[in-house]
N, CA, C and O atoms as a CHARMM CRD file, in Angstrom:
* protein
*
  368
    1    1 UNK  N      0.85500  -1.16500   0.00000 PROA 1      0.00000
    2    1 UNK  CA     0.00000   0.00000   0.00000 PROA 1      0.00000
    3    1 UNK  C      0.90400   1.23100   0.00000 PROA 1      0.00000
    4    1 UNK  O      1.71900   1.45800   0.89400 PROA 1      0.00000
    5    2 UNK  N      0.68400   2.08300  -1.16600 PROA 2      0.00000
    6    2 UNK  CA     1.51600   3.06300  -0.92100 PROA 2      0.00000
    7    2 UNK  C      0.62900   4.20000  -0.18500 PROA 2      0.00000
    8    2 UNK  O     -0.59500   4.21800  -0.05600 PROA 2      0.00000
    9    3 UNK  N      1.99700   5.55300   0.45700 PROA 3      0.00000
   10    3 UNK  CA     1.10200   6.61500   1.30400 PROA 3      0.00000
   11    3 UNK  C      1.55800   7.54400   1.04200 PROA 3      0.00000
   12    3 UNK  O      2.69000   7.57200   0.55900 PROA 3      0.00000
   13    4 UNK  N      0.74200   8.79100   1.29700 PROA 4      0.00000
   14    4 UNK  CA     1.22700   9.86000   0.65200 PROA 4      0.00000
   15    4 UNK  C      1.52300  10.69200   2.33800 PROA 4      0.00000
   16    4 UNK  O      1.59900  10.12800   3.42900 PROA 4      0.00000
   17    5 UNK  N      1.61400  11.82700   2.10500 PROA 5      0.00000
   18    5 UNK  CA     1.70100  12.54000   3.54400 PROA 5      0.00000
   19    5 UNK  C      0.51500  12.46600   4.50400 PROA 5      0.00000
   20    5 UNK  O      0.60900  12.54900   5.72800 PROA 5      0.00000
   21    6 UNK  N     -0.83400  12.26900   3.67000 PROA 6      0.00000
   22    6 UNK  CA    -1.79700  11.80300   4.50500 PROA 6      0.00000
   23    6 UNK  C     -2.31700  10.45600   4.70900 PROA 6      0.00000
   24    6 UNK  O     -3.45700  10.30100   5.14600 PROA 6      0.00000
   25    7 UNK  N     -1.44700   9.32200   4.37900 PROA 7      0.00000
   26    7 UNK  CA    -1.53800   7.95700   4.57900 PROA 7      0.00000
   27    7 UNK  C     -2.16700   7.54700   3.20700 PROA 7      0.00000
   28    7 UNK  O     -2.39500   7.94100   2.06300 PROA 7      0.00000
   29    8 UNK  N     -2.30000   6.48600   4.08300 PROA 8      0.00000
   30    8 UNK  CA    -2.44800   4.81300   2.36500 PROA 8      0.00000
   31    8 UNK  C     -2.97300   5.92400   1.57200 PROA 8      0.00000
   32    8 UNK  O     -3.41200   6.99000   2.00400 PROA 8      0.00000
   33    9 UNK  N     -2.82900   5.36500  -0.19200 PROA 9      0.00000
   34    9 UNK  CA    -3.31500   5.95800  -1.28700 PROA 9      0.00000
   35    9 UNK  C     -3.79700   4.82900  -1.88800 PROA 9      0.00000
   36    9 UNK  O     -3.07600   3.84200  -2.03700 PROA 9      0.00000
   37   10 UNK  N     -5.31800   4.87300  -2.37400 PROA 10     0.00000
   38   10 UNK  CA    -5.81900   4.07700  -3.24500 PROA 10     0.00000
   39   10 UNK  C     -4.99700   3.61100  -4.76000 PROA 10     0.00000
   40   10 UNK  O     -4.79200   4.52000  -5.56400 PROA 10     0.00000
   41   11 UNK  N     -4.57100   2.28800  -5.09400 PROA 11     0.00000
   42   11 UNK  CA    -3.69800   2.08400  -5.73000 PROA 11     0.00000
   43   11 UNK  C     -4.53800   1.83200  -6.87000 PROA 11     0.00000
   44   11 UNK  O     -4.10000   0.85700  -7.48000 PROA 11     0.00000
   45   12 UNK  N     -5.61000   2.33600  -7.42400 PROA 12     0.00000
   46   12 UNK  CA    -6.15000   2.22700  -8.71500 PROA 12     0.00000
   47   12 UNK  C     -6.31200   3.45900  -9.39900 PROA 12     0.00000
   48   12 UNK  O     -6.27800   3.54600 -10.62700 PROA 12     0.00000
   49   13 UNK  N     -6.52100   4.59600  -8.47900 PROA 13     0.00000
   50   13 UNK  CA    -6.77900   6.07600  -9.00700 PROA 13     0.00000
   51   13 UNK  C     -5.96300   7.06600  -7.91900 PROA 13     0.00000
   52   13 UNK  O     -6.07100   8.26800  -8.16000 PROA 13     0.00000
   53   14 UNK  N     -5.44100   6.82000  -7.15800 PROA 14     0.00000
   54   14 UNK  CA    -4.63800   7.56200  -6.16500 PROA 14     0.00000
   55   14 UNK  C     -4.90200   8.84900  -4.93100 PROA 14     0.00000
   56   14 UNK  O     -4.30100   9.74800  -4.34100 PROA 14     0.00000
   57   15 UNK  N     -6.47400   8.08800  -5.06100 PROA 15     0.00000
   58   15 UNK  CA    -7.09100   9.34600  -3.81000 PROA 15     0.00000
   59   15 UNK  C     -6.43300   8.59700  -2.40200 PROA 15     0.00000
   60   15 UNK  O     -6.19200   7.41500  -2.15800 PROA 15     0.00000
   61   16 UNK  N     -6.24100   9.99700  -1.50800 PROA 16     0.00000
   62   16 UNK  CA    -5.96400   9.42300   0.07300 PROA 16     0.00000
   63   16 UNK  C     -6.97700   8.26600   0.51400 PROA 16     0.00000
   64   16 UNK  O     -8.06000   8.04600  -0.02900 PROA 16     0.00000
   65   17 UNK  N     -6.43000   7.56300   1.59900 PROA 17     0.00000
   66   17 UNK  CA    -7.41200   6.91200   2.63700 PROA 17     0.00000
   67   17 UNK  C     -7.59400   7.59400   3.11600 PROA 17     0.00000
   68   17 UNK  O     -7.02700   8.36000   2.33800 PROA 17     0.00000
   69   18 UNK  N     -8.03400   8.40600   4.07000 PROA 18     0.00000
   70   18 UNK  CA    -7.97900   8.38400   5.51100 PROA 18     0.00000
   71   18 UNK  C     -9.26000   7.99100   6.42400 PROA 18     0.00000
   72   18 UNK  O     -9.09000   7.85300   7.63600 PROA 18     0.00000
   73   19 UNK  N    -10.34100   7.84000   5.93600 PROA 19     0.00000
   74   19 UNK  CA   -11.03900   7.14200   6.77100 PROA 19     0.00000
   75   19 UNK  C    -11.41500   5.95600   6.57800 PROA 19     0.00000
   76   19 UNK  O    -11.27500   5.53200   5.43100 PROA 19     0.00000
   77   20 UNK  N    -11.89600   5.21100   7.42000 PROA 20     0.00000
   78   20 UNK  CA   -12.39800   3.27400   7.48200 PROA 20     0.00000
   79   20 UNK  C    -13.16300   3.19800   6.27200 PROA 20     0.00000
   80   20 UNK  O    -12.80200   2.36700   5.43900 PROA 20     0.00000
   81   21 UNK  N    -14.31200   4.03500   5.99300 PROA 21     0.00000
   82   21 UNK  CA   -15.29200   3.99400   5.17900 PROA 21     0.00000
   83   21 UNK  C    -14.49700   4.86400   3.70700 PROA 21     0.00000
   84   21 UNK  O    -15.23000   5.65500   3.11500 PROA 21     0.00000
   85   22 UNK  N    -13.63400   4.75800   3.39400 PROA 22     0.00000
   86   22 UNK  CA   -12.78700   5.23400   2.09700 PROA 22     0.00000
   87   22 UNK  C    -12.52600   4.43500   1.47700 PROA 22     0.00000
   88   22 UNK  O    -12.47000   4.54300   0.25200 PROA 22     0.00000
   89   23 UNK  N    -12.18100   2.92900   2.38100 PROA 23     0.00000
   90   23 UNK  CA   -11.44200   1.70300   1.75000 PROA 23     0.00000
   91   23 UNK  C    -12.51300   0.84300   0.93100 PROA 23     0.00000
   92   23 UNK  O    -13.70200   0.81900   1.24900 PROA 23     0.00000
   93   24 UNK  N    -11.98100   0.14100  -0.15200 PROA 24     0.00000
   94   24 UNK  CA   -12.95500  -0.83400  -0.59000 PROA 24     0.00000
   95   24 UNK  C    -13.12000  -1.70200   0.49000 PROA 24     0.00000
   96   24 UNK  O    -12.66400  -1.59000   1.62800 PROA 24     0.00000
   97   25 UNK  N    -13.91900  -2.70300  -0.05400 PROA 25     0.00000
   98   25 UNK  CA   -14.43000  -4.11100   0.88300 PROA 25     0.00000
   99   25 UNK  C    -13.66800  -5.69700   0.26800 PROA 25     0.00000
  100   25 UNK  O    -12.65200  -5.71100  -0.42600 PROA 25     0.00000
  101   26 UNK  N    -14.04500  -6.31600   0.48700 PROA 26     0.00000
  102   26 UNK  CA   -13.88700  -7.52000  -0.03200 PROA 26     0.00000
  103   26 UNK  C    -15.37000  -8.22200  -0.44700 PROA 26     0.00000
  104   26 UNK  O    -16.32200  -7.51400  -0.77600 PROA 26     0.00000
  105   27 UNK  N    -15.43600  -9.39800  -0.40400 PROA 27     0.00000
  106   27 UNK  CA   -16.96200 -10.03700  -0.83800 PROA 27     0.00000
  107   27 UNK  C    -17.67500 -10.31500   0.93600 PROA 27     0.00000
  108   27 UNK  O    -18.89200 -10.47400   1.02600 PROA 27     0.00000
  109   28 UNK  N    -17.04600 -10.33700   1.86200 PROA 28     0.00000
  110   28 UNK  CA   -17.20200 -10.88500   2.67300 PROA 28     0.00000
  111   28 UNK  C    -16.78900  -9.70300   4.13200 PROA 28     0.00000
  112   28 UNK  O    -16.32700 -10.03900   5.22200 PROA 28     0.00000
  113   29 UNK  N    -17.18000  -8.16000   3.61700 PROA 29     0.00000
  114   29 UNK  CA   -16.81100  -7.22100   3.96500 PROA 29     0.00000
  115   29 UNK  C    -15.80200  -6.45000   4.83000 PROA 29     0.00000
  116   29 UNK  O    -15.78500  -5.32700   5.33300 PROA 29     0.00000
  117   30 UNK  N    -14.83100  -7.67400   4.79700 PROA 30     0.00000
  118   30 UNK  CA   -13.05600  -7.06500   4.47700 PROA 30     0.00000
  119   30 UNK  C    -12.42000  -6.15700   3.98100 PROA 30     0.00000
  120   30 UNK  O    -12.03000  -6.21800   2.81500 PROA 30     0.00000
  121   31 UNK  N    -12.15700  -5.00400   4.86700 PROA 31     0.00000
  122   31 UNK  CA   -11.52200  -4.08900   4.30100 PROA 31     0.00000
  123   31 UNK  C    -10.15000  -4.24200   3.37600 PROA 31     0.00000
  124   31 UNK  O     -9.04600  -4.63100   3.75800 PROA 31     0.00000
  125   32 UNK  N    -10.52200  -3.85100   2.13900 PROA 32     0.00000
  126   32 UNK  CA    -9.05500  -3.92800   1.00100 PROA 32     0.00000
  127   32 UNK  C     -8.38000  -2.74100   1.26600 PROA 32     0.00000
  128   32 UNK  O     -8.60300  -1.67600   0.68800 PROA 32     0.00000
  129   33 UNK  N     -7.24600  -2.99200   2.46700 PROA 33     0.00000
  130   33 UNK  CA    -6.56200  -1.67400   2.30300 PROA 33     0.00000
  131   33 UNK  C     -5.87800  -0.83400   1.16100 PROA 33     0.00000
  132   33 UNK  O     -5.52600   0.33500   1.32000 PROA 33     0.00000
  133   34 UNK  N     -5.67400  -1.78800  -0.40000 PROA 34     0.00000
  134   34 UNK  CA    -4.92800  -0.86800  -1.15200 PROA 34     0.00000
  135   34 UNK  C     -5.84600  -0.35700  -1.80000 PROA 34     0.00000
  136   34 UNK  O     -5.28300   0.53200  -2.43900 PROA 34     0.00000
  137   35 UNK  N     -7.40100  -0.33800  -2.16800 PROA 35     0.00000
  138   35 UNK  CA    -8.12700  -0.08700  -2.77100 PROA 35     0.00000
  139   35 UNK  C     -9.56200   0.92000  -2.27400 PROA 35     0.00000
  140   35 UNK  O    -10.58000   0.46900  -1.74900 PROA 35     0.00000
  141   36 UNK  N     -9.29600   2.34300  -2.60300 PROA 36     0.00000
  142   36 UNK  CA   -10.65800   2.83600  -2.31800 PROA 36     0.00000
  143   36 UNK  C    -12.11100   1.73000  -2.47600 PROA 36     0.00000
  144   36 UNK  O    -12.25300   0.56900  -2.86000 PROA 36     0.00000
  145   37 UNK  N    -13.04600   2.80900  -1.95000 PROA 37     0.00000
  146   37 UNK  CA   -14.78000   2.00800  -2.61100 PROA 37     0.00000
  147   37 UNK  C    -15.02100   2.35600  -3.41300 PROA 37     0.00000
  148   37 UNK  O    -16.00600   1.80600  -3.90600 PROA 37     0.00000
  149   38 UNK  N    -14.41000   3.48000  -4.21300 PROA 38     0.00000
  150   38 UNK  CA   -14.57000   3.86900  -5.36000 PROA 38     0.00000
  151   38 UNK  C    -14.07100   3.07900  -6.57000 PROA 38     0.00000
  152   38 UNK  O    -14.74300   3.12000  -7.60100 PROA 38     0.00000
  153   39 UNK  N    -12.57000   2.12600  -6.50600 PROA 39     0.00000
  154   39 UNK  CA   -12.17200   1.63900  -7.39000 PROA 39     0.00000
  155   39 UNK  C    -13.12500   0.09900  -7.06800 PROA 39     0.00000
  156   39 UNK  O    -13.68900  -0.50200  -7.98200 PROA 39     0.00000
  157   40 UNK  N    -13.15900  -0.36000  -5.62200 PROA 40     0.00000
  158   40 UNK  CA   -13.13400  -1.71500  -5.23300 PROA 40     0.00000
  159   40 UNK  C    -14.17300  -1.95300  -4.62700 PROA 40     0.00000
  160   40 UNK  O    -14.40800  -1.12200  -3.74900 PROA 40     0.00000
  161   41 UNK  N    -15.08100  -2.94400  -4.75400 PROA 41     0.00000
  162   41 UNK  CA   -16.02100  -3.09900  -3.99600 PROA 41     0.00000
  163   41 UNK  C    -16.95500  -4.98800  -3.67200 PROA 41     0.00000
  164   41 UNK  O    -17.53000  -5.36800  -4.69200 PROA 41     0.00000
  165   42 UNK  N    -17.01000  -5.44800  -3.10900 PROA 42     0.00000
  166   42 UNK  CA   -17.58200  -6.27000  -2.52400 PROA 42     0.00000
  167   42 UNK  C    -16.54500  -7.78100  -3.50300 PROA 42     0.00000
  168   42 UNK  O    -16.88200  -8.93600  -3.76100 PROA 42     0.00000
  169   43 UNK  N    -15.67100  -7.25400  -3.69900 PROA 43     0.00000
  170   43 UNK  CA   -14.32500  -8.35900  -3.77900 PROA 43     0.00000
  171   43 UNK  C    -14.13700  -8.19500  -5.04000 PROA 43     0.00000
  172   43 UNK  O    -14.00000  -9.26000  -5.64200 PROA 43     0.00000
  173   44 UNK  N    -14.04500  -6.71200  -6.04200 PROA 44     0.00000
  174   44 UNK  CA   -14.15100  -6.80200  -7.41100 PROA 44     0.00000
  175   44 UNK  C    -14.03500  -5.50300  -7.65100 PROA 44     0.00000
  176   44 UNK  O    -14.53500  -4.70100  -6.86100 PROA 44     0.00000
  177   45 UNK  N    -13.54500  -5.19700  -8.46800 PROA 45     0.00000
  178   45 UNK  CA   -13.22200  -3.75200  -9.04400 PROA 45     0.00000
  179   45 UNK  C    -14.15900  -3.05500  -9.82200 PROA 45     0.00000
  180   45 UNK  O    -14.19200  -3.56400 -10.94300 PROA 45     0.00000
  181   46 UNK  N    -15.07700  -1.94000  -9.69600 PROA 46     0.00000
  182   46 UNK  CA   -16.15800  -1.75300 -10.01000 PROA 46     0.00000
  183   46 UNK  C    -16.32200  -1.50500 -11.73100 PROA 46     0.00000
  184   46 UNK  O    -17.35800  -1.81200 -12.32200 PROA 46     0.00000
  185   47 UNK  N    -14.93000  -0.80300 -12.52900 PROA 47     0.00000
  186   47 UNK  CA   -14.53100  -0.92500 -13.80000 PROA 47     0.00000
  187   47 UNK  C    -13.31700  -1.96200 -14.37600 PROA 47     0.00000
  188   47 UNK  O    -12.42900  -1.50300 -15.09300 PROA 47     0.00000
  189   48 UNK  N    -13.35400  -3.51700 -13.97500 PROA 48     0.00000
  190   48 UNK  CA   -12.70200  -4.33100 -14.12000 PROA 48     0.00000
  191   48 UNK  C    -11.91300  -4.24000 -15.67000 PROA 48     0.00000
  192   48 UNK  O    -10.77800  -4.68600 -15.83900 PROA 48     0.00000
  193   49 UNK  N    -12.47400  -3.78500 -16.42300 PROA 49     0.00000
  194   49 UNK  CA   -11.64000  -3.72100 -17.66900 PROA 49     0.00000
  195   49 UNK  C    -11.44700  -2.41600 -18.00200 PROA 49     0.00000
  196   49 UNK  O    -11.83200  -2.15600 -19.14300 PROA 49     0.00000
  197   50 UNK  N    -10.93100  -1.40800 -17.32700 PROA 50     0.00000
  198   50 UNK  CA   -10.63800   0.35300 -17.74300 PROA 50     0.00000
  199   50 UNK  C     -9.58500   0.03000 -17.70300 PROA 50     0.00000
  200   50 UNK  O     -9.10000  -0.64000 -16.79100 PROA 50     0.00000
  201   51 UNK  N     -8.76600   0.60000 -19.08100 PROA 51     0.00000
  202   51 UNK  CA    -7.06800   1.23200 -19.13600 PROA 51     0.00000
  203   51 UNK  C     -7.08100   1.91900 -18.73900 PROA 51     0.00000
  204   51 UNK  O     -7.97700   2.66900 -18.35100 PROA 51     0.00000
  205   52 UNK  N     -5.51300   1.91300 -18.66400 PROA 52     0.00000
  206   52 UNK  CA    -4.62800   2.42700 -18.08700 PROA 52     0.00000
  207   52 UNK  C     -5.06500   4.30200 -18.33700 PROA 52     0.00000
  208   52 UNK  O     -5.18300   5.22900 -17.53600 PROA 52     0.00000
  209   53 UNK  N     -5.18500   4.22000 -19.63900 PROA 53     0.00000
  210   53 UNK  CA    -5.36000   5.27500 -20.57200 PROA 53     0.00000
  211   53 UNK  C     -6.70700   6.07600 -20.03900 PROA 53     0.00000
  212   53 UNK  O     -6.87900   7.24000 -19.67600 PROA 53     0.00000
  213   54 UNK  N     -7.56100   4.96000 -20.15200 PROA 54     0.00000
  214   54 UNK  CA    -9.09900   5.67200 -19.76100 PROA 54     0.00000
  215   54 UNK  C     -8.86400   6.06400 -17.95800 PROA 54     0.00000
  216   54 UNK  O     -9.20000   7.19000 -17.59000 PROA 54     0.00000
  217   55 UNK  N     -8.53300   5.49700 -17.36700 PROA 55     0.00000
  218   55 UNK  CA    -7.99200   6.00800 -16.00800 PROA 55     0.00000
  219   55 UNK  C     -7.06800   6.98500 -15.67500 PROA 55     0.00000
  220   55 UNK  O     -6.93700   7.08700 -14.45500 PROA 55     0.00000
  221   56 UNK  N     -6.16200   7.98200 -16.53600 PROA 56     0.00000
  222   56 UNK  CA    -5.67100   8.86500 -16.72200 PROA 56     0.00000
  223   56 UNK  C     -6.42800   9.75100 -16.89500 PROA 56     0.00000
  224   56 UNK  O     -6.63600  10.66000 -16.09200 PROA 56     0.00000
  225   57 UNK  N     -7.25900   9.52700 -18.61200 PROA 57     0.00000
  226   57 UNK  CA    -8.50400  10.65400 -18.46600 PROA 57     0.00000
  227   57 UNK  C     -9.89500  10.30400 -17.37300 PROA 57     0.00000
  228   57 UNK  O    -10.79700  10.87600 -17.98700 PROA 57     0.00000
  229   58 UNK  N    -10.31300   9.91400 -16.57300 PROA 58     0.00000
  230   58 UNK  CA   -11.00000   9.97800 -15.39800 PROA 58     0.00000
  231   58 UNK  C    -10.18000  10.45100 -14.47700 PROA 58     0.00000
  232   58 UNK  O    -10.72900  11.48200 -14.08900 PROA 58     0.00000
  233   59 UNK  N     -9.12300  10.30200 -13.85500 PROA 59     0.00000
  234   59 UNK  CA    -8.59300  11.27600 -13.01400 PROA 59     0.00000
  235   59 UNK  C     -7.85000  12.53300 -13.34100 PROA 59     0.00000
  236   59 UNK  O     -7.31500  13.21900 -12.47000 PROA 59     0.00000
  237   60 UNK  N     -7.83300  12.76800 -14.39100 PROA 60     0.00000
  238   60 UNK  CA    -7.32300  14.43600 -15.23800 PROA 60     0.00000
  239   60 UNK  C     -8.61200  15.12700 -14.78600 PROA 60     0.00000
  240   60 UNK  O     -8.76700  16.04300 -13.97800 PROA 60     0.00000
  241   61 UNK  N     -9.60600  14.35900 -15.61600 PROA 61     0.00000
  242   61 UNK  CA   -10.87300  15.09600 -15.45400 PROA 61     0.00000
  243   61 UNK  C    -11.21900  15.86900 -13.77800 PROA 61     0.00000
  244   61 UNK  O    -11.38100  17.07200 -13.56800 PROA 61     0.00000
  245   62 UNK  N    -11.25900  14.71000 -12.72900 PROA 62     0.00000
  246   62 UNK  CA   -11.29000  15.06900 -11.49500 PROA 62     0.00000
  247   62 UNK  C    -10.48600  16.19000 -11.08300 PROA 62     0.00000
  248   62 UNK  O    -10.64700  17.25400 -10.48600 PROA 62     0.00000
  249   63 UNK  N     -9.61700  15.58300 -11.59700 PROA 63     0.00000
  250   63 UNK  CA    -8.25200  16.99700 -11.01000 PROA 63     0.00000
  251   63 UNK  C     -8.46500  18.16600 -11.53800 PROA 63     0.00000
  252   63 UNK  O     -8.17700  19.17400 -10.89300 PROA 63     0.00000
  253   64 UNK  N     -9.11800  18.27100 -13.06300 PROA 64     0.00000
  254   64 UNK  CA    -9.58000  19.78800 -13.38500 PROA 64     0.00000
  255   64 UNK  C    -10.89900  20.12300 -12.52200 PROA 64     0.00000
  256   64 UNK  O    -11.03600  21.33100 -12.32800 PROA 64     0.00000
  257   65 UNK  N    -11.57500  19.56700 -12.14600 PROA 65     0.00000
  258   65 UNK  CA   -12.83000  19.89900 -11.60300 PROA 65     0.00000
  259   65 UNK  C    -12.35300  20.51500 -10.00000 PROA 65     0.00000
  260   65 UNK  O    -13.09500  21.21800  -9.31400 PROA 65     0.00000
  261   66 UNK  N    -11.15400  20.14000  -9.64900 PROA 66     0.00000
  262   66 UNK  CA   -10.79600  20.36600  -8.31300 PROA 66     0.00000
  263   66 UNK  C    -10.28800  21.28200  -8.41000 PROA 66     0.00000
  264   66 UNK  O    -10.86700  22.24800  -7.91400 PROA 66     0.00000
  265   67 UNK  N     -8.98000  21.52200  -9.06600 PROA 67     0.00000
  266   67 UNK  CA    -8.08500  22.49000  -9.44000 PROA 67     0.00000
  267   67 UNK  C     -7.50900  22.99300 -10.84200 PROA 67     0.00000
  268   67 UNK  O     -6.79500  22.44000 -11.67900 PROA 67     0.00000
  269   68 UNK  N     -8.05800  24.17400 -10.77700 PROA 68     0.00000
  270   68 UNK  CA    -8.63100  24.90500 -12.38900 PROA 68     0.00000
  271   68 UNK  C     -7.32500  24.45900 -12.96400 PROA 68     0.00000
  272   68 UNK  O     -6.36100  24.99600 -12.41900 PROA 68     0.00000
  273   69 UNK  N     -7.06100  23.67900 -13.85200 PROA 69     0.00000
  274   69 UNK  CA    -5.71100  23.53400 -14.46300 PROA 69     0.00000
  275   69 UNK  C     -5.92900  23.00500 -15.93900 PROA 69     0.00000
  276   69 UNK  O     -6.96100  22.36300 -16.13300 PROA 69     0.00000
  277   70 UNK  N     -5.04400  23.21300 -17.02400 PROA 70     0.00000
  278   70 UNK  CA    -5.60300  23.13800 -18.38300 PROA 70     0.00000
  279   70 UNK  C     -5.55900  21.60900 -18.39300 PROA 70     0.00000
  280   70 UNK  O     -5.09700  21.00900 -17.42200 PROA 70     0.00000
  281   71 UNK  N     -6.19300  20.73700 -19.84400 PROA 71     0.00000
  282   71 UNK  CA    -6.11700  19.59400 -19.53600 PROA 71     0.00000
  283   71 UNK  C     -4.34100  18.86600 -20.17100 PROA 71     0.00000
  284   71 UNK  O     -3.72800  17.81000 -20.01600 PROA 71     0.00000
  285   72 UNK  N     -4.21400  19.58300 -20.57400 PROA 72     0.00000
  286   72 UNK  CA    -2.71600  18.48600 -20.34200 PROA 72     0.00000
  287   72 UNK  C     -2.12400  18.64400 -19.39800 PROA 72     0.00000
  288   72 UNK  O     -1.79700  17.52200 -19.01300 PROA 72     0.00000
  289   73 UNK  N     -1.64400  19.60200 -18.54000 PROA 73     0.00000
  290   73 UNK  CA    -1.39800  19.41700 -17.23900 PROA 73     0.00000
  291   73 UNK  C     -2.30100  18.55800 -16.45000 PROA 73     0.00000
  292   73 UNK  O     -1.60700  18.15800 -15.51600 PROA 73     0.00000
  293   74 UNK  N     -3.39800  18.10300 -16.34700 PROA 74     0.00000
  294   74 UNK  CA    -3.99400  17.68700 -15.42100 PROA 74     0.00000
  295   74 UNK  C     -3.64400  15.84300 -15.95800 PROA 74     0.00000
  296   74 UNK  O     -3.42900  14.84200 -15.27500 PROA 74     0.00000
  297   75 UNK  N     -3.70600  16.00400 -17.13900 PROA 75     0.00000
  298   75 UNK  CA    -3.17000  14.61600 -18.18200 PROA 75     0.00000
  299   75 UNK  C     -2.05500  14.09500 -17.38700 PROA 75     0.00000
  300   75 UNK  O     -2.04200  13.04400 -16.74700 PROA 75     0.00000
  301   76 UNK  N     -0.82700  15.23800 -17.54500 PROA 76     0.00000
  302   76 UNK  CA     0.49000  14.87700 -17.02600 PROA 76     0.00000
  303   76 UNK  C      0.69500  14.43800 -15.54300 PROA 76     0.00000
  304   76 UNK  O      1.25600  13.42400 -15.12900 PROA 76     0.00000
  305   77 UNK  N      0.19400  15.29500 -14.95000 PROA 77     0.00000
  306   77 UNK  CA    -0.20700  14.78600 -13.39500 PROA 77     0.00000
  307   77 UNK  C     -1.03300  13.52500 -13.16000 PROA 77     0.00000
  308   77 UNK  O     -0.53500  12.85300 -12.25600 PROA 77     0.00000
  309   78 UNK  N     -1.70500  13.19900 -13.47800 PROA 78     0.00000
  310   78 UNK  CA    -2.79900  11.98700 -13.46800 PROA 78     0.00000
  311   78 UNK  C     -1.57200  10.61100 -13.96000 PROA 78     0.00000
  312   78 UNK  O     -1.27500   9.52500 -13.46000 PROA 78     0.00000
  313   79 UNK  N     -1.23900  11.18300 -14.87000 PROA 79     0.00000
  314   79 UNK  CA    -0.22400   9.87100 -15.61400 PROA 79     0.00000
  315   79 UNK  C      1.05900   9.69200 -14.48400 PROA 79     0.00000
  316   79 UNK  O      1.15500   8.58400 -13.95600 PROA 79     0.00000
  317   80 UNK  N      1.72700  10.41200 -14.22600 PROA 80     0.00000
  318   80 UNK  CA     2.62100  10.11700 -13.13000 PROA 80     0.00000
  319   80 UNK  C      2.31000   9.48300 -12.24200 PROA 80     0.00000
  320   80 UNK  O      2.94500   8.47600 -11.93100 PROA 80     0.00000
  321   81 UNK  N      1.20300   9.91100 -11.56100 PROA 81     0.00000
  322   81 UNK  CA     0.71300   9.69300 -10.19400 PROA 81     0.00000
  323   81 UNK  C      0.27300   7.80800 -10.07700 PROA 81     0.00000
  324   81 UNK  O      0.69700   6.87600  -9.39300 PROA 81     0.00000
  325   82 UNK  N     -0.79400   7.96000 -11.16600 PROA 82     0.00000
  326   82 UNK  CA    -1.07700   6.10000 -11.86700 PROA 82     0.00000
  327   82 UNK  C      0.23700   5.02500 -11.94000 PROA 82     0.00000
  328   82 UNK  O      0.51100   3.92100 -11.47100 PROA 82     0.00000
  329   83 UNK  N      0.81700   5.93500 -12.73400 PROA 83     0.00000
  330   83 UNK  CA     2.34600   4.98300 -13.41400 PROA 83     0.00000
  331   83 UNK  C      2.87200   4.22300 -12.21400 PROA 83     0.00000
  332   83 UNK  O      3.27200   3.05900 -12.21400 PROA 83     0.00000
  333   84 UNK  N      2.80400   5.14100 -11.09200 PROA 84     0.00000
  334   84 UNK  CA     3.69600   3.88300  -9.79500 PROA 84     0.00000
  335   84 UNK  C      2.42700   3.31900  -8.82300 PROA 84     0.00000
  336   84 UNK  O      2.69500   3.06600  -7.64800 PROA 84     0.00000
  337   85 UNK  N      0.90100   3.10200  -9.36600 PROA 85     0.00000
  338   85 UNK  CA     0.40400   2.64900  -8.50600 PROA 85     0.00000
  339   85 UNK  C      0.42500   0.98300  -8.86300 PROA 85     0.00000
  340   85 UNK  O      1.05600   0.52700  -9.81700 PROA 85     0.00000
  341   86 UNK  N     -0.29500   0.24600  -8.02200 PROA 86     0.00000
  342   86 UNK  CA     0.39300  -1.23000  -8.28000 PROA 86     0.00000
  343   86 UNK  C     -0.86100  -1.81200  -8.91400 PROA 86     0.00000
  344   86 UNK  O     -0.98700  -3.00000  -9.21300 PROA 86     0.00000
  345   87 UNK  N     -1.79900  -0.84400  -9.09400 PROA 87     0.00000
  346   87 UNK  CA    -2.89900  -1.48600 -10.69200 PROA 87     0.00000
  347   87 UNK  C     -2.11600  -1.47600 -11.65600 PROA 87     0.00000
  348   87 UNK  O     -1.85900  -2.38600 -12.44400 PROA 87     0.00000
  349   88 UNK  N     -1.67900  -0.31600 -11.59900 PROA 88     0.00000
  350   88 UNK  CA    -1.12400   0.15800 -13.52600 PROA 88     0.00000
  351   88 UNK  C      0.19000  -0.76900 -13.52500 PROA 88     0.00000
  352   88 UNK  O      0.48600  -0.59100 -14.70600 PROA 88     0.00000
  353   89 UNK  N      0.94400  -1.42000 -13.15900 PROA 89     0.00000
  354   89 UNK  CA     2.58000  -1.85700 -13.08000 PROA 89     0.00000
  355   89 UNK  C      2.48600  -2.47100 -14.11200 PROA 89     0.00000
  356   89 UNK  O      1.43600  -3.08500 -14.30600 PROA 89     0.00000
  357   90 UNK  N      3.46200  -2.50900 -15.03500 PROA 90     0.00000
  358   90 UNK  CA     3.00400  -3.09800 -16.28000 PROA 90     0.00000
  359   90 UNK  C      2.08200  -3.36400 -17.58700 PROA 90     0.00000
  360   90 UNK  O      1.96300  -4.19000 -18.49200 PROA 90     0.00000
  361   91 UNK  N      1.36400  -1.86500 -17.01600 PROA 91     0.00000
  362   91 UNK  CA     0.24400  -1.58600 -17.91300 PROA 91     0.00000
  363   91 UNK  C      0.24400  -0.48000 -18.51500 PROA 91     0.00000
  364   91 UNK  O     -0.85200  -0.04100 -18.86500 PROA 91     0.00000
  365   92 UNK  N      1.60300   0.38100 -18.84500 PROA 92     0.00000
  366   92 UNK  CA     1.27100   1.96400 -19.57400 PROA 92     0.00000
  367   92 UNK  C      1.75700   1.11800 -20.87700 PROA 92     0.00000
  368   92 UNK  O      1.80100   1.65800 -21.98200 PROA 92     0.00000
């Protein structure tokens, strides 16, 4: 599980943990610590077949909606951030 300055980071799209109810589940409602509920949920990944690619533009997108930034910057940031999570390893 990687962490950022505010602990674990969801390793499919790279939002913080920080609370219990942030983490995915398992089937058997086991918390998946490397996986938000947003990526992970009840023992399964809620977009099981999204690239690498399409997960760059879903979190660019977010990141412009958060912080006014043009979209290739938000591209470039999104792609870094993915590249070392341990969904993407072997997948750019």
């Amino acid at each position: 599980m990687a962490e950022n300055l505010l602990g674990p980071t969801c390793q499919s799209c790279g939002i913080p943990l920080m609370r219990a109810d942030d983490f995915g589940r398992e089937a058997n409602f086991v918390i998946k610590v490397d996986y938000c509920r947003y990526c992970y949920d009840k023992g399964k990944f809620h977009e099981p077949d999204i690239t690498f690619d399409q997960m760059v533009e879903k979190v660019a997108k977010f990141m412009m909606s958060r912080r006014e930034m043009p979209i290739d910057n938000a591209k470039a940031q999104a792609k870094a951030l993915l590249s070392q999570l341990k969904r993407w390893q072997g997948q750019r």
